[in-house]
N, C-alpha and C positions, 0 to 999 in steps of 0.2 A: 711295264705292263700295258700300258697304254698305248705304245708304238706297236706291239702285239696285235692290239684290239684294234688298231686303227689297220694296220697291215691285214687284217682278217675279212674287214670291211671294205677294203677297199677289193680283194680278191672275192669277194661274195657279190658284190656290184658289178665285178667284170664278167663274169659266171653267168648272172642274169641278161647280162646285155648281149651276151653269145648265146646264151638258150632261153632266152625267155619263156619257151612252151613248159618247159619243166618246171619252172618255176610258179606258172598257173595251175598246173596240172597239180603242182602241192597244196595251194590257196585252195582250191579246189576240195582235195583231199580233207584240210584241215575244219570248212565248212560244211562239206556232206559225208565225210567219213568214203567217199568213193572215188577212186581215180580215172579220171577220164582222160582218155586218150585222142577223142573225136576232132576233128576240124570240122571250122563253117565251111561249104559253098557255094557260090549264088552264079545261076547260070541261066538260060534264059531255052525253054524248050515252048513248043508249039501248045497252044490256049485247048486245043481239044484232046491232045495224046496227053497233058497236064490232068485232064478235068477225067480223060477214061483210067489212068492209075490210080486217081486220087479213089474216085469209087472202085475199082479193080482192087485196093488194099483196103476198104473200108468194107465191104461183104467179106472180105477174108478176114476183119480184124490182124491184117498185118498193119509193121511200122515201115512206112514209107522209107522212112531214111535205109533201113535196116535191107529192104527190098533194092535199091540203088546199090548200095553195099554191096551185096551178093553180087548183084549184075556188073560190078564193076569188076569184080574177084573173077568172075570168070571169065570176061574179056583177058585179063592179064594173066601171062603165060612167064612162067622163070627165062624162059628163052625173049622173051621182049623186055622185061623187068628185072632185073639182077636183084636188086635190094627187097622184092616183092618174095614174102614167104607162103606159101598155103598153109 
């Protein structure tokens, strides 16, 4: 039984160290009942085209991230991205 449980453990360790995002995205789950699928990104755009979207989705009460989002979806075409679904 224990050779079992340790063979079980040792494949659930290997699991997480190949996908780790799945494995947040459950801890995740487990603590807000919601599964998130999002990535951080940090990238570095110009101090005034920052500061006119920041107000630009603030009179809109849109979410900035959510706005990027989009804008990025429609840059990306199946024909440039394979893996990319609309």
């Amino acid at each position: 039984m224990q050779s079992q449980k340790n063979k079980f453990l040792k494949k659930a360790f290997e699991i997480i160290e190949e996908k780790p995002a799945i494995f947040k995205a459950l801890e995740e789950f487990e603590k807000t009942g919601k599964v998130i699928t999002k990535t951080r990104l940090n990238f570095t755009i110009d101090r005034e085209i920052a500061k006119g979207f920041r107000e630009y989705c603030k009179k809109r009460h849109l979410n900035m991230s959510k706005e990027v989002e989009n804008m990025i979806k429609a840059k990306l075409k199946p024909s440039h991205s394979p893996k990319y679904k609309r």
